[in-house]
TORNUPA-350802 format. One line per 4 residues: number of its first residue (from 0); for each residue y, z, x of C-alpha. Coordinates in steps of 0.05 Angstrom, whole numbers, plus 5000, padded with zeros to 4 digits. Each point is the difference from the previous one (the first is absolute). Last residue first. Example, Ala and Ser with C-alpha at 12.3 -4.5 7.8 and 13.67 -1.06 7.14 Angstrom:
1	4979,5143,5273; 4931,5013,4973
END
This chain:
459	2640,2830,3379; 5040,5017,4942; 4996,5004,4929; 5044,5001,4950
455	4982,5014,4918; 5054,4969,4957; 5011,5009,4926; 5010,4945,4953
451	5050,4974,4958; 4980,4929,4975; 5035,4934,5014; 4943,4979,5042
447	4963,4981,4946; 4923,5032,5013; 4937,4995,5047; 4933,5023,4993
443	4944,4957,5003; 4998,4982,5074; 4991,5070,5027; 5014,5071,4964
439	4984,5038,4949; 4984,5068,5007; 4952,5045,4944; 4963,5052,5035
435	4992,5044,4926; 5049,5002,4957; 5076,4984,4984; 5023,4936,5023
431	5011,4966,5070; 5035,4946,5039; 5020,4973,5055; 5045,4942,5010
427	5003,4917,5016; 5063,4963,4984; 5019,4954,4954; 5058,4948,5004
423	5010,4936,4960; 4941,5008,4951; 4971,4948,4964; 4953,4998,5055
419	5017,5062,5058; 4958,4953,5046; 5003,5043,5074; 5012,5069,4958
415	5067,5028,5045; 4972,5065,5048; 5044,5051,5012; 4960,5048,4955
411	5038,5042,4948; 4965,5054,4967; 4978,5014,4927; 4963,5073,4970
407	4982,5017,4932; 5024,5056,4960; 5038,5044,5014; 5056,4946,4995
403	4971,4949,4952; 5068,4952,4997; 5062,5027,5029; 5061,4962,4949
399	5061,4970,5036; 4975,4923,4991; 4932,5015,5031; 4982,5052,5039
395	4930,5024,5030; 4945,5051,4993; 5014,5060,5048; 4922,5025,5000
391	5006,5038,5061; 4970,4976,5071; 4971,5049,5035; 4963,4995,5072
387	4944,5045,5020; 4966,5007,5074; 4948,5050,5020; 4943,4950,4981
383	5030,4958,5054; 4940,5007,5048; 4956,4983,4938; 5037,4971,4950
379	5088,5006,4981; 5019,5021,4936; 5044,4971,4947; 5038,5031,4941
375	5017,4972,4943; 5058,5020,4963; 5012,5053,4944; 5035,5071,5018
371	4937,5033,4977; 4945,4950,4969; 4999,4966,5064; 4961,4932,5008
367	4948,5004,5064; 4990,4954,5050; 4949,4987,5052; 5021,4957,5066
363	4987,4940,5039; 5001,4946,4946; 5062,5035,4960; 5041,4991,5060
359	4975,4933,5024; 5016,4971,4941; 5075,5031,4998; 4997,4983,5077
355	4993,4926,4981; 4937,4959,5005; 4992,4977,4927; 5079,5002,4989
351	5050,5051,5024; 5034,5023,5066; 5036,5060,4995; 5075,5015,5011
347	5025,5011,5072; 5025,5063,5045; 5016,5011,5067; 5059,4961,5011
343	5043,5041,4938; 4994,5038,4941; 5031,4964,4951; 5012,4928,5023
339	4927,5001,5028; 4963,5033,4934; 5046,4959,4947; 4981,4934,5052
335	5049,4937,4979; 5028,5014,5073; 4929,4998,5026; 4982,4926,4989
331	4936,4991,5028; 4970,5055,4967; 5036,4978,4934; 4946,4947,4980
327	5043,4936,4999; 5041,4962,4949; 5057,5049,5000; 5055,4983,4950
323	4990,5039,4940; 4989,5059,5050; 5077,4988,5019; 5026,5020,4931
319	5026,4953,4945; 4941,4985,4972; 4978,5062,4990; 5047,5015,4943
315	4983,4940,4968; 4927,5017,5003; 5016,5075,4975; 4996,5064,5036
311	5063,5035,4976; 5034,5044,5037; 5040,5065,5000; 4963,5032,4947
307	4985,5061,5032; 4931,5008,4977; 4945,4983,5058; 5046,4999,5057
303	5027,4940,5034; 4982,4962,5058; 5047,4954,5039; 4955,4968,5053
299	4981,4936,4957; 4939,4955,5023; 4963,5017,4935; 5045,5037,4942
295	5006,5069,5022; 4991,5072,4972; 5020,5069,5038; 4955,5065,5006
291	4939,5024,4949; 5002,5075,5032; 4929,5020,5015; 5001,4992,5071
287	5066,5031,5015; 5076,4974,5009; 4993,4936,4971; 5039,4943,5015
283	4953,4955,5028; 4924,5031,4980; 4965,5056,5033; 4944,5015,5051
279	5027,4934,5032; 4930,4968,5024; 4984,4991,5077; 4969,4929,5005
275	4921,5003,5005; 4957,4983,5068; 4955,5055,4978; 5004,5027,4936
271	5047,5046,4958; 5061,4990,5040; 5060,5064,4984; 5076,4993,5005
267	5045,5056,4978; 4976,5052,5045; 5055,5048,5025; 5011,5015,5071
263	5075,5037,5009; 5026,4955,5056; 5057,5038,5051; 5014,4942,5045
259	5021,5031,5067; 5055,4965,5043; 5008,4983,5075; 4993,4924,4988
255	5026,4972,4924; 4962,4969,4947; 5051,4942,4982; 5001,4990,4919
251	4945,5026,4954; 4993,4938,4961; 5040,4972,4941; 4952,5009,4947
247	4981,5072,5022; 4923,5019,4978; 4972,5031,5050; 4930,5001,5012
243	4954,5062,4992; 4926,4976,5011; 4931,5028,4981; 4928,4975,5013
239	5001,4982,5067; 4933,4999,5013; 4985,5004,5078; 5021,5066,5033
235	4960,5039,4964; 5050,5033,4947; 5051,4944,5009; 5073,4994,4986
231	5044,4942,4983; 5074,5002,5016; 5042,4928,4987; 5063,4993,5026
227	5044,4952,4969; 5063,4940,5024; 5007,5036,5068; 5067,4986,5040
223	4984,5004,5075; 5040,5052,5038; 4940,5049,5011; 4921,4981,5024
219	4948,5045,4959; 4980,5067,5022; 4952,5043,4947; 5002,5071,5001
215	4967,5039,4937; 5021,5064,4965; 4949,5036,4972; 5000,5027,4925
211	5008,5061,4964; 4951,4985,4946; 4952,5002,5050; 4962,4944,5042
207	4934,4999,5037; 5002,4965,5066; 4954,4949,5026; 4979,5001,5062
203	5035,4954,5060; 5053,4978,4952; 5034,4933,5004; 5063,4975,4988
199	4995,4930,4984; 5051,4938,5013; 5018,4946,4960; 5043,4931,5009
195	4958,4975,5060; 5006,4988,5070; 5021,4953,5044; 5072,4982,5030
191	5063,5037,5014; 4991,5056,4951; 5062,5043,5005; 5011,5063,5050
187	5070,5036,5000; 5044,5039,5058; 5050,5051,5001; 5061,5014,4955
183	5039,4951,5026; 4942,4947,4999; 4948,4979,5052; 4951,4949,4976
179	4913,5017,5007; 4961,4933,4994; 4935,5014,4963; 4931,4966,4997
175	4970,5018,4935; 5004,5038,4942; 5042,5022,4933; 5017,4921,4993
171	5042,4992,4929; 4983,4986,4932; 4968,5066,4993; 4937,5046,5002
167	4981,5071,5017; 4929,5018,5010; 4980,5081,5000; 4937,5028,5025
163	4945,5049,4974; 5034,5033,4955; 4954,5054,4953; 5028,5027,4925
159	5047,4935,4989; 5067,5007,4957; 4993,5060,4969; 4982,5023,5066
155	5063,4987,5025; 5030,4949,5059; 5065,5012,5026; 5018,4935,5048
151	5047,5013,5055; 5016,4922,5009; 5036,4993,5075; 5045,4948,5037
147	4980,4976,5064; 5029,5001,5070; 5014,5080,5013; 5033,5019,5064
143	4981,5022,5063; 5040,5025,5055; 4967,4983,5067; 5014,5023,5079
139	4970,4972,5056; 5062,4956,5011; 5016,4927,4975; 4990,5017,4930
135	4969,4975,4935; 4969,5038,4938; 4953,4977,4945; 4974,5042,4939
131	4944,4992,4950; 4980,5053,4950; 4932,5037,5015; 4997,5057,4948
127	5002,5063,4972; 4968,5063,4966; 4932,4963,5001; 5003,4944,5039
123	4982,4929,4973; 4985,4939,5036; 5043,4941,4992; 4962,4932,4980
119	5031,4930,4998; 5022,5023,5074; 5071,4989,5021; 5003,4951,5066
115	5041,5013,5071; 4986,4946,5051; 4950,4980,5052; 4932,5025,4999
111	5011,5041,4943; 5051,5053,4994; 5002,5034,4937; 4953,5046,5031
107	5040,5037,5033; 5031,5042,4941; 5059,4989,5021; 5030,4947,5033
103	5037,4998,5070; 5043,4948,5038; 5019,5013,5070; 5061,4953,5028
99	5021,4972,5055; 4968,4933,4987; 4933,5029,4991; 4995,5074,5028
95	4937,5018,5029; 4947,5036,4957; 4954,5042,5040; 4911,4994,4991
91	4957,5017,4942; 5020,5080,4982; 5069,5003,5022; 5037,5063,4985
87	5049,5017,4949; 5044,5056,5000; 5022,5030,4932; 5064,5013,4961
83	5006,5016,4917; 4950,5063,5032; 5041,5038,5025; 4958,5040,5047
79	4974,4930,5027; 4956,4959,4970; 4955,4967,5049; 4987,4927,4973
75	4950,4940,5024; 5022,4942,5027; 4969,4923,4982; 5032,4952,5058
71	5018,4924,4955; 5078,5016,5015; 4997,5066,4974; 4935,5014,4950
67	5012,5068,4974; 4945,5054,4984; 5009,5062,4958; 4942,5044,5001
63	5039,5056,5032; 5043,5006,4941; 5069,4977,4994; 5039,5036,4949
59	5059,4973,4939; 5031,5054,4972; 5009,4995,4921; 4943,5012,4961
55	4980,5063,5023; 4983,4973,5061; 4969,4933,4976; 4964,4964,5070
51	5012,4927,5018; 5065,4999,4959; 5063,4949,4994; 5049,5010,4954
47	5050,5017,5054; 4999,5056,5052; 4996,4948,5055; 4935,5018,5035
43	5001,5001,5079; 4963,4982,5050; 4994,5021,5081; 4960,4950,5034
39	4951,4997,5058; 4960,4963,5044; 5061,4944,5017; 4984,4939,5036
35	5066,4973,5030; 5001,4910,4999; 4942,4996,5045; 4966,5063,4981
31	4999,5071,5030; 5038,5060,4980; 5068,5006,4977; 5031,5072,5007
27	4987,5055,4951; 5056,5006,4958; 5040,5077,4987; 5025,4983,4929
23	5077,5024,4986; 5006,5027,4935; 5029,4968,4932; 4955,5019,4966
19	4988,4953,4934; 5040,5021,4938; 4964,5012,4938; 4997,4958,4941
15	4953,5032,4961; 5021,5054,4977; 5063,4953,4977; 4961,4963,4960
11	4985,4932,5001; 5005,4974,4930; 4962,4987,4959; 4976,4932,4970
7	4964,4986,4927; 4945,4969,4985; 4990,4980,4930; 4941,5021,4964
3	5053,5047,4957; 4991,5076,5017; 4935,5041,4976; 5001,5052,4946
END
């Protein structure tokens, strides 16, 4: 069975923390250029996190494709006998040192024009890949070091039979024009200004997967707290059909430089047609598809499960809770959100009314009603037709009794009816009955906010 969608950090191990020589380098003398040209360089990798090439998964390699970009000069590697250490020559003219001081990135091409910048797209390497790492010095001689941290991302074919190219999202920049800060333990690159809050790994020919799985290297910047990440993969390197997005209420804390994130792909987010949300492939508080999950009254984020009796959804209950109060549609108020306070940054519930995503769900999909574990369950069309979503017939509370459980289906919007009449509070929902493609959504279906409902998230 898979781990938990949450990332979670290891540690750098002690394999992998090798000590750099500590021998004497014989350094060609200066040549040329006003402030001391220099045609060649003797680098270094740290033994850290950081890999260009994955010797048996530990020892980091140059390879004599690697290129460096030292001072704005693009030099080319010779690996030497051991090959952690490699001479680089200039290929486009000497780098002269700038204040002192030589300042080299790796791979060269994150230098453009004039400064350092991580690319929205990283190019994948089978068996290992192109992390980013800086070093400084005065002499001819560089020890590099890793700037970024790094998501190893295991990807299955139970998961997605061909990958194309993986996009990962958050609510921070993961490219950009970087400034590079020195630290204790090395150096660290952060997103000084551009760029965007996703970046794709991209495949040169699609790969097929096993159930084994390949492991996937993504850089993103390190020492920036990250509220959600957000993994969606692609089988032609344009649909993104299928996402894995944490779900951590309080956010995933400071992503730290010089460390592998260990993430164990597993969908639970799918978009059934283009330019959809990502639908939860299962309800708050349930802990697979089919299971029914926790209850709320509207604009609550305590839910409850279907029989335990521990609350009653009543008016006069519900008048004493915080959804009572909320006069707005909860997507602009997300700490009356079940879907945000539960599960975090990433996630919201669904928009309902005539042009809500409940609408546009059933308008943009077929749907079948179960007669197995019983639910409805929708499909996506055309380029989607690969797509399912399931949403079991949990019925709803009221008082402490579950009403038609297994029977028909009703989930919370976040959408407040605009003229609830009579009615203080209603709120819009989805839902469906035994038999044939049966959905109601839109204008016409609302309900008392007071009822227990499940909630559907879905995220963007």
């Amino acid at each position: 069975m898979k781990k938990n969608i949450i990332i979670a950090a290891i540690a750098a191990a002690s394999a992998l923390l090798l000590s750099v020589s500590c021998q004497k380098e014989s350094l060609p003398e200066l040549q040329n250029g006003i402030n001391g040209g220099a045609n060649t360089f003797t680098a270094t990798i740290e033994q850290s996190l950081t890999k260009t090439t994955l010797t048996d998964g530990v020892k980091v390699n140059w390879t004599s494709a690697d290129k460096i970009s030292i001072n704005g000069k693009t030099y080319t590697a010779t690996p030497k006998d051991d090959a952690t250490k490699a001479s680089f020559t200039a290929e486009d003219g000497e780098a002269t040192a700038v204040g002192g001081k030589f300042k080299a990135i790796y791979p060269s091409t994150l230098y453009v024009t004039d400064h350092f910048e991580l690319p929205g797209t990283q190019t994948y390497s089978a068996g290992g890949f192109n992390a980013p790492m800086y070093a400084e010095s005065t002499t001819q001689v560089l020890t590099f070091k890793n700037i970024c941290a790094v998501l190893a991302i295991k990807v299955t074919k139970e998961d997605i039979a061909t990958l194309k190219s993986i996009k990962v999202k958050s609510d921070k920049k993961l490219n950009g024009t970087i400034s590079v800060y020195s630290t204790s333990y090395g150096y660290y690159a952060t997103i000084s200004t551009g760029g965007t809050e996703e970046v794709v790994l991209s495949l040169s020919d699609a790969i097929s997967l096993t159930s084994d799985g390949t492991t996937f290297y993504i850089a993103i910047p390190a020492e920036q707290k990250y509220s959600y990440l957000k993994i969606y993969l692609s089988e032609d390197g344009t649909l993104y059909k299928r996402a894995m997005i944490t779900k951590k209420a309080a956010g995933l804390g400071i992503i730290k430089c010089n460390k592998i994130y260990n993430i164990d792909y597993q969908t639970n987010a799918v978009q059934l047609y283009a330019n959809g949300p990502y639908w939860s492939t299962m309800n708050i508080g349930a802990t697979t598809p089919t299971d029914y999950g926790w209850y709320f009254s509207w604009g609550n984020t305590t839910g409850y499960l279907g029989t335990d009796g521990s609350y009653s959804f009543t008016p006069g209950n519900y008048k004493d809770t915080n959804g009572y109060k909320l006069k707005n549609s909860i997507p602009v108020n997300a700490e009356y959100d079940a879907a945000y306070a539960n599960w975090g940054a990433a996630w919201k519930m669904p928009t309902g009314g005539e042009f809500g995503q409940f609408t546009a769900l059933k308008d943009n999909t077929t749907n079948v009603y179960s007669t197995g574990v019983k639910g409805k369950t929708f499909t996506g069309k055309n380029s989607y037709s690969d797509i399912t979503l399931f949403f079991p017939a949990a019925g709803y509370r009221t008082a402490t009794n579950l009403m038609v459980a297994g029977s028909d289906g009703y989930y919370w919007s976040g959408s407040l009816r605009k003229y609830p009449g009579a009615y203080a509070y209603q709120a819009f929902h989805l839902y469906f009955i035994p038999g044939g493609n049966a959905v109601f959504t839109g204008e016409d279906y609302y309900t008392d906010c007071f009822y227990g409902y499940p909630v559907r998230p879905v995220s963007d």
